[in-house]
KOLDRENSE-427189 format. One record per residue (C-alpha): z, y, x. Coordinates in steps of 0.25 Angstrom, whole numbers, plus 5000, padded with zeros to 4 digits. Each point is the difference from the previous one (the first is absolute). Last residue first. Layout:
BEGIN
ZYX...
//
This chain:
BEGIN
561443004745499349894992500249915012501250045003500449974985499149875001500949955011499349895007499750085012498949975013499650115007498749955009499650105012498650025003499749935014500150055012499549995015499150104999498749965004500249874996500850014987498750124995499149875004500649914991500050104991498550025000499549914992501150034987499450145001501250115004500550104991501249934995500550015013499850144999500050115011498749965007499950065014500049865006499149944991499050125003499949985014499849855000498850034990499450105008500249925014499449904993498750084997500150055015500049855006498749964991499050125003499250024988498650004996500149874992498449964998499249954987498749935001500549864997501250054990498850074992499349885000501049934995500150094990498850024995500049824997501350044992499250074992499950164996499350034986499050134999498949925007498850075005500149925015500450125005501050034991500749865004500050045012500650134998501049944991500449895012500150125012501150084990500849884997500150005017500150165000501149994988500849875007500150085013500450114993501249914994500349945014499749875004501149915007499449864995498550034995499349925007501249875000500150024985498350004998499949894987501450014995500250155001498550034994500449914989501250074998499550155000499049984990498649934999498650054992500250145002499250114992499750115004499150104989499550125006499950154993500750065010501349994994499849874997500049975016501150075003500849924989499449855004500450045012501450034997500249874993499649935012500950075008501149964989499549845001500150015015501450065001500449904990499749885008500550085013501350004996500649865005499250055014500650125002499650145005501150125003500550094993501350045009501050094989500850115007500950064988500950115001499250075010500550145003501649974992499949865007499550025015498450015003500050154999501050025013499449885010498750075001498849934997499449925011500749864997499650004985498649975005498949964988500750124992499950064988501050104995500150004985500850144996500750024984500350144995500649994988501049885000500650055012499750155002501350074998500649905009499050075013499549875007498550054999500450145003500949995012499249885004499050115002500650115005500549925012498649945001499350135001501050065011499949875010498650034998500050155004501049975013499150095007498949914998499849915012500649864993499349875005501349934994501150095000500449984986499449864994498850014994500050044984498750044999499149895006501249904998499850034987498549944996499850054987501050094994500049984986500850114991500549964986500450124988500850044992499950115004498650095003500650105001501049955012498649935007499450144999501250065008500149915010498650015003500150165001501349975010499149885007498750115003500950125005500849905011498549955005499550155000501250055008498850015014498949944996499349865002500549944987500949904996500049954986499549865001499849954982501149984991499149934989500550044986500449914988500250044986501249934992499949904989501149885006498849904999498950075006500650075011500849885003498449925001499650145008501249975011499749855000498550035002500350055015500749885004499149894996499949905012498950065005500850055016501249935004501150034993501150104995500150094986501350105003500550044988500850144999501550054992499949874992500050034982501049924994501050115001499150094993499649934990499050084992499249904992498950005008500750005012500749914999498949904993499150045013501249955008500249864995498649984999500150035015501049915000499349884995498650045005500649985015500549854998498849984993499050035010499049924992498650054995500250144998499050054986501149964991501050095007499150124996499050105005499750134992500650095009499350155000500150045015500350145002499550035017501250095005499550095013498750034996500550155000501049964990499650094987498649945004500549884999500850014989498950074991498949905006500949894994500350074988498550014996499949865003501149974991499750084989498749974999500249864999500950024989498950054992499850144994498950004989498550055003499450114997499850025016500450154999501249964994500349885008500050095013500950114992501049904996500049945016500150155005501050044991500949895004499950035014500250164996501449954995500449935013499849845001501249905003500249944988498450014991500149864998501350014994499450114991498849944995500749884996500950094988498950074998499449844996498949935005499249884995499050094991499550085013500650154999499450124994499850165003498950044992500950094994500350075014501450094999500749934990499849875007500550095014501350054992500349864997499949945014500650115006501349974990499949855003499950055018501350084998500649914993499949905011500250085011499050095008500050025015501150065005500250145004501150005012500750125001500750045016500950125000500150085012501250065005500449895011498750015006499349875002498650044993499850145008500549955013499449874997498750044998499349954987499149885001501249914996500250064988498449954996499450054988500450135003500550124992500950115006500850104990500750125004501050074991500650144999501450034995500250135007501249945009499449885003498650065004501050115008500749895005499149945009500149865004498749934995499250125001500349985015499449885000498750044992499850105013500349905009499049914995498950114998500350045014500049855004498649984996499250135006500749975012499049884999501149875002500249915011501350065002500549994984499949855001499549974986499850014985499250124996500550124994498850084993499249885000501249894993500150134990498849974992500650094990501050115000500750054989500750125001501050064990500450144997500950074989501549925002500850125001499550104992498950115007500450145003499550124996499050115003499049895005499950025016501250095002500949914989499449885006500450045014501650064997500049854994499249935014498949925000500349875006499049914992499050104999500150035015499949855002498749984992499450115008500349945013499749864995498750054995499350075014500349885010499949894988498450035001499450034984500450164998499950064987498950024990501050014988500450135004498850064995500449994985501050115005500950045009499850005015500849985015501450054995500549855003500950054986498850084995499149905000500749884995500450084989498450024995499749855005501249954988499250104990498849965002500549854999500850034988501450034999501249944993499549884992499149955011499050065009499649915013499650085013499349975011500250015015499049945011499149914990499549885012501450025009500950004989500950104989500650024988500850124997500950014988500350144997500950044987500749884999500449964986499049894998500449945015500249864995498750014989498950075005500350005016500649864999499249924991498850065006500349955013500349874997498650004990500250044986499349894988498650034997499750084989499449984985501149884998501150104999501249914995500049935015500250165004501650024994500349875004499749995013499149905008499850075013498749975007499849965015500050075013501550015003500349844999500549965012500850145007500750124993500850085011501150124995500350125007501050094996501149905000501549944992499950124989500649924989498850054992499149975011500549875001500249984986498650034997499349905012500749894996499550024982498850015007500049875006500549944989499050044991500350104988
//
């Protein structure tokens, strides 16, 4: 049994609530034992899983939503027929197959779901010549975020906040409790629910998961017994298949095998991973963008002070180190000096997927808070796991700055440096903040414990050599990849020594567009091999579109909110003592046991 069922059977068996919330994962496919070794049917929805196999011993289980008004599931007790045939005589409105056809508008079901629920025993025995055992009727609810919406309760439809009440009051009564009746609400989102119904203390909250790791071998297996034409590329092994697949629901999966079935073709990697992509962000509203990493530290030129600990940190967390593992990394700089890929290069080297943490405020009244809690949630099934957050001061403002939201922000970002800095994360859930002003972003996640490790990337004239020769390299790549061959006829250093003065101060995306200009000369004049003579030329035409003071304003900023002497380029320490009136401490010892210790 899954965990999250084996949760919701001791609580009712422990009698702790009535009413029960199932939220994430509430629309996928349920990998049991007992249906993975029935390869002729699919595998039991959420809802199917509990009105046919939880509730097997209930004699009515009542399913109900806005599009299908109320249904009903049979299962090993009663059949469906049955189950509408009961529900009849005890709201004494019908009996019979008839019964089925019931209302659709919450107005007209909740009333007859509640009189079910709190039917009386001197009732049942008038209704059905005896009485029901404790425990006989369940109710599943779907699509409960439209029954009970999320929200300011006075700027509801009345229509709204009678179904809210009424829910609520189901929480609470003791009839439902005393008769052993259940109530079960499914939602993607919790967080979309109302608070009066969600936040009562009665009401147990159940997270479905999206599926582990054995749980995604065993659908693996049962799909290839399912659909013999079913095959993977040569290269790829089940065992391949089922990390790529981390992250995506059961019916995902299917989706991708069904896709590669009907295409008679095997099942490739990159399949996967762009089917997983539109899964995640689809699963997110567009709010998380998956980013597969493929860059590595070979393709950064320089930075080595940067690269360093970051490979220090991509090895922790590849090999589970907790404690090695920072809390938050802050990436600091002027603009094109390689920030955003560092978070993809870590990505790549400790073998963890990567999402995009795009703007989650919204226009709509509770919307914005609804959004992160579903983003949180993703980002937690989807651990171990890295989260980039592209320019942070954007996002991460200081608190009270241009603030006119009913304190909505200030609520956002407590919940989030409650989530990202949460000790239970560390190691699994790993944050890159990325920020050209450190100085706008709020003084709470920039401390050690929210950002353990601020790192300046800035540009540096010993580095540029290599920075040219991996731009180079990269072209050349882009290029084959289209079909082109680039060649180059001089690297980084003769470049260096002929144009140092030019190129003093350049930044790496400066370097790519100037590089950039001298292959697309060099196409033009039907050459697949770039010279020195392209180059020059490229200098000749190329233009800095940058305003001087402000870039060095960024660089100063970022030395400042550095939080390693370690980290700081050997060109910019003079300038870190200048602006700050220190210089990195010297410890001198000539005990070996000291030093050891």
């Amino acid at each position: 049994m899954h965990a999250w069922m084996d949760e919701f059977t001791q609580n009712v068996c422990a009698g702790t609530a009535h009413t029960f919330v199932f939220h994430l994962n509430v629309n996928d496919l349920i990998a049991t034992k007992e249906a993975l070794e029935d390869t002729g049917n699919p595998l039991p929805s959420v809802r199917r899983l509990l009105a046919q196999t939880l509730f097997e011993e209930r004699s009515l289980v009542i399913l109900y939503n806005r599009s299908e008004g109320i249904t009903f599931r049979g299962n090993k007790t009663k059949s469906g027929e049955e189950m509408a045939e009961l529900f009849g005589k005890l709201t004494s409105k019908c009996s019979g197959p008839d019964c089925r056809s019931s209302p659709k508008d919450p107005q007209a079901a909740l009333p007859l779901i509640e009189r079910v629920l709190t039917v009386s025993d001197k009732e049942q025995k008038d209704l059905l010549g005896d009485e029901l055992p404790i425990g006989s009727i369940a109710v599943i609810i779907d699509y409960a975020e439209t029954i009970i919406p999320s929200g300011s309760i006075t700027s509801m439809s009345e229509s709204d906040r009678t179904n809210i009440v009424t829910i609520a009051r189901w929480t609470q009564n003791p009839e439902i409790d005393r008769l052993g009746n259940l109530v079960c609400l499914l939602a993607t989102n919790e967080s979309e629910l109302n608070t009066v119904v969600r936040g009562a203390p009665d009401v147990v909250s159940i997270k479905v998961p999206l599926p582990g790791k054995e749980d995604r071998a065993a659908f693996l297996q049962y799909l290839q017994k399912r659909f013999p034409a079913f095959a993977l590329e040569p290269y790829l092994t089940d065992d391949m298949v089922v990390h790529a697949c981390s992250g995506m629901s059961l019916r995902n999966i299917e989706d991708v095998v069904r896709l590669s079935v009907r295409e008679l073709k095997p099942l490739s990697l990159s399949e996967i991973y762009a089917h997983k992509k539109k899964a995640i962000e689809r699963m997110s509203g567009g709010l998380l963008r998956f980013v597969r990493p493929s860059s590595k530290f070979d393709d950064v030129g320089g930075l080595t002070q940067a690269k360093m600990e970051l490979l220090a940190v991509a090895s922790a967390l590849r090999e589970g180190d907790v404690i090695g593992s920072p809390e938050g990394v802050l990436l600091m700089g002027p603009p094109g000096t390689g920030k955003t890929i560092l978070a993809e290069v870590v990505a790549t080297e400790a073998e963890l997927p990567m999402v995009d943490m795009v703007t989650i405020r919204d226009m709509w009244v509770g919307s914005s808070e609804q959004r992160l809690e579903l983003v949180l949630s993703i980002i937690d099934e989807l651990a171990p796991i890295i989260v980039r957050r592209d320019e942070a001061e954007a996002e991460d403002s200081k608190r009270g700055v241009q603030e006119n939201d009913s304190g909505v922000g200030s609520r956002m970002k407590k919940r989030e440096l409650e989530f990202f800095s949460d000790p239970k994360r560390r190691g699994r859930v790993l944050i890159f903040r990325i920020s050209n002003r450190p100085d706008m972003m709020d003084a709470a996640i920039l401390r050690p414990g929210r950002s353990d490790l601020r790192i300046p990337i800035l540009p540096s004239e010993e580095d540029l050599h290599a920075v040219i020769d991996c731009l180079m390299a990269t072209l050349s790549k882009q290029a084959q990849m289209n079909g082109k061959e680039l060649l180059w006829n001089h690297g980084g250093k003769a470049v260096v020594e002929k144009h140092q003065a030019y190129l003093k101060g350049f930044t790496g995306a400066e370097v790519r567009g100037l590089l950039a200009r001298a292959a697309m000369l060099a196409s033009r004049a039907h050459v697949n091999a770039v010279s020195m003579m392209h180059i020059d030329q490229a200098i000749r035409e190329f233009i800095r579109s940058r305003d001087e003071d402000e870039f060095q304003a960024m660089i100063d900023i970022a030395l400042k909110f550095t939080s390693l002497h370690a980290l700081i380029p050997d060109q910019w320490k003079p300038r870190y003592a200048e602006l700050t009136g220190t210089n990195p401490p010297v410890i001198i010892t000539q005990d070996p046991e000291a030093i050891a210790n």
